[in-house]
Structures are given as structure tokens and as C-alpha cells.
C-alpha positions as CSV (number, residue, x, y, z in Angstrom):
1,X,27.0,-27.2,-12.9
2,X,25.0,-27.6,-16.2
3,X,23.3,-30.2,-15.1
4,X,21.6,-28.4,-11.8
5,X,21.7,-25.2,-14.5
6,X,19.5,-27.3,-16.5
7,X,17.5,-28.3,-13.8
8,X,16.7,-24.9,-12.3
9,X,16.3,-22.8,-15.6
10,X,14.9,-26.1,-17.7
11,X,12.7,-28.0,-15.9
12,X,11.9,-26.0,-12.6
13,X,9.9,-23.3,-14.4
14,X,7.2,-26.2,-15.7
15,X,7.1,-27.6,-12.3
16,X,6.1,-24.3,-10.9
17,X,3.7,-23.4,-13.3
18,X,2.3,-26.7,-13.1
19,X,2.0,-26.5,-9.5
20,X,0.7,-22.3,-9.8
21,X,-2.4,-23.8,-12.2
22,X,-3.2,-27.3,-10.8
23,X,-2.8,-25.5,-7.1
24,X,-5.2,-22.6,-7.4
25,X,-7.7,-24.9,-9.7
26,X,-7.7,-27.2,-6.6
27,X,-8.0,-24.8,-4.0
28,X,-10.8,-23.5,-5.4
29,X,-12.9,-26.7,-6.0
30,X,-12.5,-27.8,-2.2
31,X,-11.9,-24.7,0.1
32,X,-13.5,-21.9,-1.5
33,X,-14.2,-20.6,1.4
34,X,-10.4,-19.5,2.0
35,X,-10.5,-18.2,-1.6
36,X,-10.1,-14.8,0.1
37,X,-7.5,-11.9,1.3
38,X,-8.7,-11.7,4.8
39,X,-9.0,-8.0,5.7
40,X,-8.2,-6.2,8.7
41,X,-9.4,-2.5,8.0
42,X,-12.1,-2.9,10.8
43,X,-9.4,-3.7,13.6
44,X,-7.0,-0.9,12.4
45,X,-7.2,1.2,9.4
46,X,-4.1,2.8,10.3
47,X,-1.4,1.8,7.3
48,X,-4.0,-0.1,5.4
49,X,-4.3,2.2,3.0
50,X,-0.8,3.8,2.2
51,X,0.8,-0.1,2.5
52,X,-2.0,-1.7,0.6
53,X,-1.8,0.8,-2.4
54,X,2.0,1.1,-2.8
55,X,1.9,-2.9,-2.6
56,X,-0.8,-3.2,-5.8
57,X,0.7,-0.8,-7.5
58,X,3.9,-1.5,-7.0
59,X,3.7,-5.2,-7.5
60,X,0.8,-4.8,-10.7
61,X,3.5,-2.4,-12.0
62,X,6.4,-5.0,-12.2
63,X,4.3,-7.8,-12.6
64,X,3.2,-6.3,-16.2
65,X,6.9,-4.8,-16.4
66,X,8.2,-7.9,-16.5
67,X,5.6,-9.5,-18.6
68,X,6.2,-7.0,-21.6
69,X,9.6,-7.2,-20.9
70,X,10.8,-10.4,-21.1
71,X,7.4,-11.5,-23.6
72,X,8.0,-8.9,-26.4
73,X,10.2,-9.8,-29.2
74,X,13.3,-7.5,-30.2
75,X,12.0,-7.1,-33.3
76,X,9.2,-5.6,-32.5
77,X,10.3,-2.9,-30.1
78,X,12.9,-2.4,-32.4
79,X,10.3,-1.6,-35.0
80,X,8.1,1.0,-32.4
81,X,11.5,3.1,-32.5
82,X,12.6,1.8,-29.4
83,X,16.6,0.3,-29.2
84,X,17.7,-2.1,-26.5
85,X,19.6,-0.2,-24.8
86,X,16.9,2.6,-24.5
87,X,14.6,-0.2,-23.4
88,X,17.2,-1.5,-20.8
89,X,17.3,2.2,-19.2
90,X,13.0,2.2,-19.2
91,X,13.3,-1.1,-17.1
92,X,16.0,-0.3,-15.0
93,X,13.9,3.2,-13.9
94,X,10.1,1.7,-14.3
95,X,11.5,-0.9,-12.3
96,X,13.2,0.9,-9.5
97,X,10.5,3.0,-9.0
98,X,8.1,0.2,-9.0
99,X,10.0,-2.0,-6.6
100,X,10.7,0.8,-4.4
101,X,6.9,1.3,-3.9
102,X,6.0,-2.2,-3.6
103,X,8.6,-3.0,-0.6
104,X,7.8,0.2,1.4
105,X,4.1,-1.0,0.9
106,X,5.5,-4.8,2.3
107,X,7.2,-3.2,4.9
108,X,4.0,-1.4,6.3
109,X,2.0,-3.9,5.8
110,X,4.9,-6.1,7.6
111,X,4.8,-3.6,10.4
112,X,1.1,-3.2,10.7
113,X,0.9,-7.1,11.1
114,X,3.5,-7.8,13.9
115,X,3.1,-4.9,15.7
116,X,-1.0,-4.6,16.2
117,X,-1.6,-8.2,18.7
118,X,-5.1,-8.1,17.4
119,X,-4.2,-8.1,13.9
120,X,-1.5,-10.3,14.5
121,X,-3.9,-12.7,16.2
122,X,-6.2,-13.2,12.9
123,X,-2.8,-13.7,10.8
124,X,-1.2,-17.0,10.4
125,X,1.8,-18.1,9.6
126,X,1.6,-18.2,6.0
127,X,0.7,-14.9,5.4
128,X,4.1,-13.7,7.3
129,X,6.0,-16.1,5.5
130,X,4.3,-15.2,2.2
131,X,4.9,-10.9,3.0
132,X,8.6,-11.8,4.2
133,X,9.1,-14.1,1.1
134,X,7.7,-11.0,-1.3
135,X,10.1,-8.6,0.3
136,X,13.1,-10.8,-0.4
137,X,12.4,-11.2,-4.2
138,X,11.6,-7.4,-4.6
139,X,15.3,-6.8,-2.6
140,X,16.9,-9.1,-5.0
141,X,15.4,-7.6,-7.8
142,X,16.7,-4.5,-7.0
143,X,20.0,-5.8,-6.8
144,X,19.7,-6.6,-10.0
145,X,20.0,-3.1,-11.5
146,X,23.3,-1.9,-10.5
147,X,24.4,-5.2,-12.4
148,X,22.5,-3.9,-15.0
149,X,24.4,-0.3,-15.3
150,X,27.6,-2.5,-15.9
151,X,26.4,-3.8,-19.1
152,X,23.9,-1.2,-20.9
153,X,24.4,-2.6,-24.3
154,X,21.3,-4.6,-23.3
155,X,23.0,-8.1,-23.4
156,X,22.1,-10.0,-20.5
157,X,18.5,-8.6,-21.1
158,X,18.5,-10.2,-24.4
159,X,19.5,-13.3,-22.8
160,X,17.3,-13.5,-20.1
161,X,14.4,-12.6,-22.6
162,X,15.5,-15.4,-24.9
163,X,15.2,-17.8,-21.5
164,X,11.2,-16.4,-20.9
165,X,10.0,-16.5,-24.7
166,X,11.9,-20.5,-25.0
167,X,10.3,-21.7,-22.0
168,X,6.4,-20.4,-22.9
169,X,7.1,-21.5,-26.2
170,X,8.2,-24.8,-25.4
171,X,11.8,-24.7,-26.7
172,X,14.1,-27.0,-25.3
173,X,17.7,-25.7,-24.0
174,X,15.9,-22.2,-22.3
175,X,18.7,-22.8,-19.5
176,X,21.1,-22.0,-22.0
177,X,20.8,-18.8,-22.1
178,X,21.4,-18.4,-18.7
179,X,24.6,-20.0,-18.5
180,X,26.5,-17.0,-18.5
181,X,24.0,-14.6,-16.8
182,X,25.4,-13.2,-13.3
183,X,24.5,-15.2,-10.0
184,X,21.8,-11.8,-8.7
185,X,19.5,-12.4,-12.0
186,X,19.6,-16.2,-11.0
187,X,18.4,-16.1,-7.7
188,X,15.7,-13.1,-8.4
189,X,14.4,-15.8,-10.9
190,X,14.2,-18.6,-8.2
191,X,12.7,-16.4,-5.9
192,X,10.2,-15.4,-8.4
193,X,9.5,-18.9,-9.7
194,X,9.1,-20.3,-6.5
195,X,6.5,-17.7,-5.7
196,X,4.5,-19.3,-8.2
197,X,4.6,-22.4,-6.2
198,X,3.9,-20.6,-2.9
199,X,0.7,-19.2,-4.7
200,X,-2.2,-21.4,-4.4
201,X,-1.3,-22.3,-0.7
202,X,-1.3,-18.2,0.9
203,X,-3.9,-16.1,0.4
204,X,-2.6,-14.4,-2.7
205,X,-4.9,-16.9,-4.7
206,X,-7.4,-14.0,-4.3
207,X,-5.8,-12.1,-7.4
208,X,-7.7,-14.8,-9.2
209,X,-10.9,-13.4,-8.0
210,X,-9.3,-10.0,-9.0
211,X,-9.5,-11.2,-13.1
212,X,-12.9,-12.5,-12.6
213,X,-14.3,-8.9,-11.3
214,X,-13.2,-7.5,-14.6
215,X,-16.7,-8.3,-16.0
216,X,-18.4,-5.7,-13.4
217,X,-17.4,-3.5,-16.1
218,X,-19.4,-5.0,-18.6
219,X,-22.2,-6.2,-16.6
220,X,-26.1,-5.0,-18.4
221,X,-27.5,-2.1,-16.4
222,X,-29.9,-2.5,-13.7
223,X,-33.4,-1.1,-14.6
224,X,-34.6,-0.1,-11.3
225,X,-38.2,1.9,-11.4
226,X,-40.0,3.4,-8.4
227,X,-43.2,1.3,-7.2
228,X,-46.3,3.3,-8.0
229,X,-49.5,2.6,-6.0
């Protein structure tokens, strides 16, 4: 059991990061031409917009949720006034809400995709497999809170925040931390990791493209002047 611990919680979260970076980076040097998101507004615009908005903000939500989360050191929380336990009870709501929008945005977007042949036509498999995929790791994830209501002295989040800062930080024995952590965090973390792997072969790998538009911002103004005779 330690050993496939260790394995899972140890080693698996470099091989899917590896795979994440390496993936895209290939992708994108020899089909950039698929290094898009595919829309389907001009078939049907019914959906689109409610499923597609709950989905980004949703998912942007928890994805930053997570990030701070399980990136930020007690210490330092600790010193903004914030305990753990308070911070325990902002994640479990922030993240209920959050996940609640992002799977009702899934399951529209779900919905719009089976049930429209035309859209259904220009959809492969993938991109099912990949919706269906996100749906299960939001569900798990929302599993995860009542567990969470059992233990508010903030515990198992220190320990799973312990397992994220040792593993970007290089530290050997992250899986450690784990060992005692209940079976729903466990799975939510495979299903999460292993959406890292999924990445670089769905269409998601247009998020990429999302970072890069961040310097339309900045761009210099256009200087445009009237032609004069």
C-alpha cells in the first residue's frame, strides 16, 4: 500500500506535468492548426452562452482556488489575520459555489453537444470524453466537502497543502502526507492530475492561447488618421 501510495502521490504528479508541458509544447510545433476550441455558436447559440460562462468561471474560479490554496504557506495567511480553520470554511463555500457553477455549465454544454445532431456531428470523441471527464472530477470534488465539515480544525488541509508545496518544491516523501488523508481527496487528486495528462491531446490546449492574449492589454495604440486629398 505505500509503495503504490508512493507511486501515485510521489512520482505520478512529475509524470503528469511532464507530459502537460512536453504535450502542449509539441502540439503546438506540429498541429497548430488544432490549437483551437472549435466553436459552435453559428449552428446553435442556444446554451452557449449561459454553459460557456458558468464553465470559465466556474472552472478559472477553482482553478486559482486551488492554486492559492494549496501554494500559500500557513505562515503567511496566518500573518494576513486569517486562521486555518477560517480558511478551511472560505474554501469549503468558494469552492462549492464555484463547482456548483462549473458542472451546471458542463452539463449544458454536455446537453447542447448530444442533443443538437449538427453540433454533435462537428464533435469528436475527445471532446465528450474530455466534458464527461471534467464533470467527474468537479463531482468528486464536491464530495470532498462534507468530509471536510468532519474535521474543521483544518488538518487534512494542512496535509494536503504540505503534499502540493513538497512536490513543486522538489521534496522527496510528498506522498507522505497523504498517507492518512481519506480515500475522496485521493481520487479528486488523480482525477485532477490525470487531467493534466488529458490536456495537450483535447482541445483544452487552447487556454494556452488564453495567457498569450493577455498582452492585448498592453499592446501600443493604433494611430489611425483620415486620408486627406
Amino acid at each position: 500500500m505505500n509503495y503504490l501510495n508512493n507511486l501515485l502521490f510521489d512520482i505520478y504528479p512529475y509524470v503528469a506535468l511532464s507530459i502537460f508541458l512536453l504535450g502542449s509544447l509539441i502540439r503546438y510545433d506540429r498541429d497548430q492548426y488544432t490549437w483551437k476550441a472549435d466553436s459552435s455558436q453559428l449552428l446553435r447559440r442556444g446554451q452557449l452562452r449561459l454553459g460557456s460562462n458558468l464553465f470559465h468561471i466556474g472552472i478559472i474560479g477553482l482553478f486559482f482556488g486551488h492554486f492559492a490554496g494549496l501554494l500559500t504557506p500557513k505562515d503567511l495567511y496566518h500573518a494576513l489575520g486569517l486562521s486555518t480553520e477560517n480558511k478551511q470554511l472560505l474554501a469549503m463555500v468558494a469552492g462549492g459555489v464555484m463547482g456548483s457553477m462549473a458542472m451546471i455549465g458542463v452539463l449544458l454544454l454536455l446537453q447542447r453537444r448530444l442533443s443538437d445532431p449538427r453540433i454533435r456531428k462537428t464533435c469528436t470523441g475527445m471532446d465528450i470524453f474530455i466534458l464527461v471527464w471534467i464533470f467527474v472530477t468537479l463531482t468528486l470534488g464536491m464530495l470532498t466537502i462534507p468530509f471536510s465539515a468532519g474535521h474543521m480544525d483544518g488538518s487534512v488541509m494542512i496535509l494536503l497543502a504540505n503534499w502540493a508545496q513538497s512536490i513543486v518544491t522538489f521534496q522527496p516523501g510528498a506522498a507522505e502526507y497523504l498517507a492518512t488523508v481519506s480515500w475522496a481527496y485521493k481520487i479528486h487528486l488523480l482525477f485532477g492530475m490525470t487531467l493534466f495528462v488529458l490536456f495537450p491531446f483535447t482541445r483544452l490546449v487552447h487556454v494556452w492561447s488564453g495567457f498569450g492574449s493577455v498582452s492585448y492589454l498592453f499592446r501600443p495604440h493604433q494611430v489611425v488618421r483620415k486620408k486627406t486629398r
